[in-house]
N, C-alpha and C positions, 0 to 999 in steps of 0.2 A: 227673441232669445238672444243673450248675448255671446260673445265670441269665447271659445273655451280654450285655452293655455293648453297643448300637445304635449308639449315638453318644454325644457329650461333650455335660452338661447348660451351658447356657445361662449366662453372668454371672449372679451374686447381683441381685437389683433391690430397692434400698433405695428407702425413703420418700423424696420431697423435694418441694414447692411448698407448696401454699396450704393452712391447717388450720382454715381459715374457721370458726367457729361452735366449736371443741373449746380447751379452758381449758392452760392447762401441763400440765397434771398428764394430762388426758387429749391430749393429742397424744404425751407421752412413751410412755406407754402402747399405744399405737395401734403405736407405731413398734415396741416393743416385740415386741408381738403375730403383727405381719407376719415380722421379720424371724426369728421363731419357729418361723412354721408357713407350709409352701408349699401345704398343704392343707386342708381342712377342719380344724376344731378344736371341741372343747365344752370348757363350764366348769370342769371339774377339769382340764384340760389349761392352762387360761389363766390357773387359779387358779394353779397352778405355776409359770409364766413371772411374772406379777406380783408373788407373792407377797401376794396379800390373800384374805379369804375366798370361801369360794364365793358366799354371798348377795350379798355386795358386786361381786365377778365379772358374777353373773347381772344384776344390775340393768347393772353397764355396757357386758356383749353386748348386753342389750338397747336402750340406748340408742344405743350406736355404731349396732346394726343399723335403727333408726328414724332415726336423720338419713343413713344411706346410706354409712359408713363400714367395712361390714361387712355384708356380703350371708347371709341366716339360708338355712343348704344345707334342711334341714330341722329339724325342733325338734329344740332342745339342741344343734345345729351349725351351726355360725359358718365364714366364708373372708371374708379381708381383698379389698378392694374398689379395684381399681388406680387411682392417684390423675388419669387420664387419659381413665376412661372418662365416655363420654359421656351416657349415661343412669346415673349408681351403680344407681337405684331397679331397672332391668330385668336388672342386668347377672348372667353367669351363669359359670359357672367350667366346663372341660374337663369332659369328663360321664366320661373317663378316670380325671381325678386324683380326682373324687368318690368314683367305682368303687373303687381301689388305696387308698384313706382308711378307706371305710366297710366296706369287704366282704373288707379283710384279713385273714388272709393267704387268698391268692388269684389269680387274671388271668385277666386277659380273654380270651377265646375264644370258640369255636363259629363263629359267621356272624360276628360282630364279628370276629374275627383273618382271616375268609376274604377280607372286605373289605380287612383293613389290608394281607394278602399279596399282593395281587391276583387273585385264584385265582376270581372271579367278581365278574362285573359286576353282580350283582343285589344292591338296596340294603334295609338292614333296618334299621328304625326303633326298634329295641331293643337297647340294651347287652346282651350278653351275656355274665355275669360265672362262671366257677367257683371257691367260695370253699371254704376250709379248715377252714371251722366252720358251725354251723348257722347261717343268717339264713332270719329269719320277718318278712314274709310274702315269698315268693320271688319276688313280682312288686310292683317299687314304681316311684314318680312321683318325682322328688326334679330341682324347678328344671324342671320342664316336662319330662325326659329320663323313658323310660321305660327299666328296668333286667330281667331276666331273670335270676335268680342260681340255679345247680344246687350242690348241696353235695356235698362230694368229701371223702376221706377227707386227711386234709393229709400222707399220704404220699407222694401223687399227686401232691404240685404239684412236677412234672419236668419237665421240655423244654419251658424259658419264657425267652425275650430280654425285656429289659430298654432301653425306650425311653423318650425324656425327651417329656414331655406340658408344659411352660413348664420349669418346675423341678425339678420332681415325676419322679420314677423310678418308670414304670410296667413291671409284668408283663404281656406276653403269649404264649398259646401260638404257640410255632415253629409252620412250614409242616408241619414232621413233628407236632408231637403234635396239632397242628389236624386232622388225619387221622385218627390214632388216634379223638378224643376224637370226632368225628362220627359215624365207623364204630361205634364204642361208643352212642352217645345220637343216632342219625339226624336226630331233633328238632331238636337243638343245631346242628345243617347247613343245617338248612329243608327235611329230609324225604329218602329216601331215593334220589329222580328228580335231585333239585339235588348231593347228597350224592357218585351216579354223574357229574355233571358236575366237580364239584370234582375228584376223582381222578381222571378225564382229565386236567385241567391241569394237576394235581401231576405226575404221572408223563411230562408233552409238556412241560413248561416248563423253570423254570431251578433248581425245588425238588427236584425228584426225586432219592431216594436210599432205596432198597431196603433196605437196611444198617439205616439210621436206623429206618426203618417196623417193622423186625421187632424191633429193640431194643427200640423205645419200646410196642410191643405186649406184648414179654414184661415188660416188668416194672410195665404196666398189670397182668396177667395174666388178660386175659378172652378166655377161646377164641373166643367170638362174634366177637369184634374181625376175628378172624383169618378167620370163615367169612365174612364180608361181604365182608374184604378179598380175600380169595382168588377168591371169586365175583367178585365182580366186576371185578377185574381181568384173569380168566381169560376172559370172558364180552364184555369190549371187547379184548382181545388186549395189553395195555397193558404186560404184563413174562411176561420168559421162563418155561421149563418149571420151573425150579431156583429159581425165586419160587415160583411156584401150590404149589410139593409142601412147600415150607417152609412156606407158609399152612399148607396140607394137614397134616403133621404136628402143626401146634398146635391143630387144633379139637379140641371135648371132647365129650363125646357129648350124644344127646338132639336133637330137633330143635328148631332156633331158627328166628325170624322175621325175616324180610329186613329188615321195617318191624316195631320191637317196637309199636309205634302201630296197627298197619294191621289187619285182620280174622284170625282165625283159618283163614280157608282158604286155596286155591290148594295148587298141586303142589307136593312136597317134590322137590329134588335130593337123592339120598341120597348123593352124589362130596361134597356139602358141610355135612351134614347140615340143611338149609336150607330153610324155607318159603316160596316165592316167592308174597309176597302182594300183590304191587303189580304191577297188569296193563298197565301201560307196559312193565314189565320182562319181562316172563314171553312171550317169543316162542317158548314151545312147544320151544326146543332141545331134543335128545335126553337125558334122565337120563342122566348117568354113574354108572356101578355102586361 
């Protein structure tokens, strides 16, 4: 699936007012810079827009970014600094467009996209990023924002809309592959208790589409995806017979773990080939054969 347009980005916002303290040469430059990049940027990038070397570059990120003309994302990257804000020195750019800069190709998802769809009221202080290549260390600080990045194969980045964060065209997972990609990695949900609340909403709200779910599972192509989903949708009563057996026919064998996180014991459902290890969950229902 391709990326789907949210809405229409925002007027272009060029430079204009006061360039107090920067010489010609560097005001042209500055204006330059911005109207270059609506994102993050480092020196081989700016060296390009300029046209001067890189050392000469670096010295004058660095100086833009010490009189507050340029706010340093983290080392080696630079984002222009809006000519209105009130503190330059604190000021901090979308923790979105940071995300869709550094950790492309990629988008946002897990409990991040659960938030953005409304699909739970419960708030989480972690960007949660799936990127298309590897980034090391998978947990970073960057501008006070704490970030969360899972690495996904980049043939996986499907069933993602596309929504404007100031300028910046960000990716996030749809309501359906937010689904998918939780049931796959329970973690990425905030655990499999919160994981069975989300899909209540999914499947009672205004997201629900059956269709979509089984699609965007088959060509994840992970049978677990399918035993979680099927369990538990079967287990809240949340979609017909003609769902559960379509779950039903794509699990693969071998038994799996409700919670891949959670202890190796508790009862298996062998109807799902399923380790029920999370005892919130496990009300003792009857095994299906």
């Amino acid at each position: 699936m391709t990326s789907q347009t949210e809405n229409s980005p925002p007027p272009v916002y060029h430079l204009a007012g006061s360039f107090a303290g920067l010489t010609g040469r560097g005001r042209r430059q500055l204006v330059m810079l911005n109207r270059a990049f609506d994102g993050p940027f480092d020196a081989t990038q700016a060296a390009s827009v300029l046209g001067i070397d890189l050392a000469r570059v670096r010295r004058l990120l660095a100086a833009l970014a010490k009189s507050g003309w340029l706010a340093r994302v983290r080392k080696g990257w630079y984002i222009g600094v809006p000519l209105d804000a009130s503190e330059p020195g604190e000021w901090r750019e979308d923790p979105w467009v940071v995300a869709a800069t550094l950790f492309s190709p990629g988008y946002i998802g897990g409990w991040t996209a659960i938030e953005h769809w409304g699909l739970s009221d419960q708030i989480f202080n972690v960007v949660y990023v799936f990127a298309g290549r590897k980034v090391a260390p998978t947990r970073q600080t960057i501008q006070g924002t704490d970030y969360l990045i899972r690495t996904v194969h980049e043939r996986t980045l499907f069933g993602t809309r596309r929504v404007w964060r100031q300028r910046v065209a960000v990716n996030v997972s749809d309501p359906h592959r937010t689904l998918i990609d939780i049931l796959d990695v329970p973690a990425a949900g905030g655990g499999v208790l919160h994981v069975s609340e989300v899909l209540r909403e999914y499947f009672e709200g205004e997201y629900g589409d059956i269709v979509r779910l089984l699609e965007y599972g088959d060509r994840l192509g992970k049978g677990t995806v399918f035993k979680r989903l099927g369990y538990l949708t079967e287990r809240a009563g949340l979609a017909g017979p003609d769902f559960v057996e379509a779950c039903r026919s794509r699990i693969t064998k071998g038994v799996s773990r409700l919670d891949p996180d959670g202890p190796p014991s508790g009862r298996i459902v062998s109807r799902w080939s399923l380790r029920i290890n999370v005892q919130r969950l496990d009300s003792g229902e009857r095994d299906g054969a």
